[in-house]
C-alpha positions, 0 to 999 in steps of 0.5 A: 549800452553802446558796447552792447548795441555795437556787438548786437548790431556786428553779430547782425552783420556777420550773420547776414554775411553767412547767409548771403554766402550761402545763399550765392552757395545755394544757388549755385549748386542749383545750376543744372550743367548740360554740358561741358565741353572745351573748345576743341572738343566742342568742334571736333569730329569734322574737317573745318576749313581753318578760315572759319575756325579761327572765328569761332567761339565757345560760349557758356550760356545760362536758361530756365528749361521746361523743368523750370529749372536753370541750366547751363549749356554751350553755344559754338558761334563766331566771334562776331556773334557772341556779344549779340548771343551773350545779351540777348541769353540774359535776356532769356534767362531774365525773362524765364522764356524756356529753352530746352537744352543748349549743346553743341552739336558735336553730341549728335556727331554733326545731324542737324536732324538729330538736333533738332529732334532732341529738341536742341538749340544750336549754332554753329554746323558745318553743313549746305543749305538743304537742298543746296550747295551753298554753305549754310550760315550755320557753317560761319556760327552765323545761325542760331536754331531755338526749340526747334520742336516748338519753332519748326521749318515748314515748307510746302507742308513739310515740317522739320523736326518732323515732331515740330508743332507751331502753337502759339499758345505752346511755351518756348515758341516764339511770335513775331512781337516776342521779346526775343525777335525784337532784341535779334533784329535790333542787332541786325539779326533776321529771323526766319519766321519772316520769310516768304518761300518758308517759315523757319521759325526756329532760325536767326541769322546775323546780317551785318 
């Protein structure tokens, strides 16, 4: 009776074993890939001072997008940003909050306007300020931009991408008690659904 019991409770084990590893398996497969780009592919096609490329990094990111499917894209950011993107992306992915594709910016040849009409979050651009001379802090991988269709700059009536719509009701936007604006500023992020000369609610950026 033991000698059977032992063996019916074996078999249970190994079967369990089988069907957690196919399930780990399972869901793997499941990933949708966005993109797949090496480091040296992610930034390559523009001039980067090398002050700033030494600090910027290449990382993995994983999401639920609108298809309510998981994906997995790229972020090109500095290293000093990349502990505060890589938790606050566990974040997302847990909390299901939709991002609809995650790229480096390269794909669109450098425009941040392409991007952004792509519906694309991004980080690192090495680019002005709009209407500036001054580099913008996209340029150090010291920005994040988030669904920018749904999280548009507006200025003076202007809004950017130009099929941007702030709807709160609308999924993938973000308010100022979200989950996600809260976890930026305890890392010293400022969000630029905050300002006062223009409302970038797509926009985060590292302070200290």
């Amino acid at each position: 009776m033991r000698i059977l019991f032992s063996i019916i409770i074996t078999t249970l084990t190994v079967l369990y074993g089988l069907y957690t590893n196919a399930q780990t398996f399972h869901n793997e497969e499941e990933v949708i890939v966005d993109c797949n780009y090496s480091f040296e592919e992610s930034i390559s096609g523009i001039d980067i001072p090398k002050a700033i490329k030494k600090n910027l990094v290449l990382l993995n990111v994983e999401y639920y997008s609108f298809d309510s499917k998981l994906h997995r894209g790229q972020i090109v950011l500095h290293k000093n940003a990349e502990k505060d993107i890589k938790e606050i992306f566990e974040i997302i992915k847990i909390i299901k909050f939709p991002v609809s594709k995650v790229i480096p910016i390269v794909k669109y040849k450098w425009s941040d306007e392409d991007s952004m009409n792509d519906n694309n979050t991004s980080a690192f651009n090495y680019r002005k300020v709009k209407g500036q001379k001054i580099l913008s802090a996209h340029s150090y991988g010291l920005a994040i931009d988030i669904n920018p269709e749904q999280n548009p700059h507006i200025k003076r009536n202007i809004v950017q991408p130009a099929n941007g719509k702030y709807n709160i009701n609308s999924a993938g936007t973000i308010l100022k008690n979200s989950r996600i604006v809260q976890e930026f500023k305890k890392r010293g992020w400022q969000w630029g659904g905050t300002w006062r000369s223009s409302k970038d609610y797509q926009h985060f950026e590292k302070k200290n």
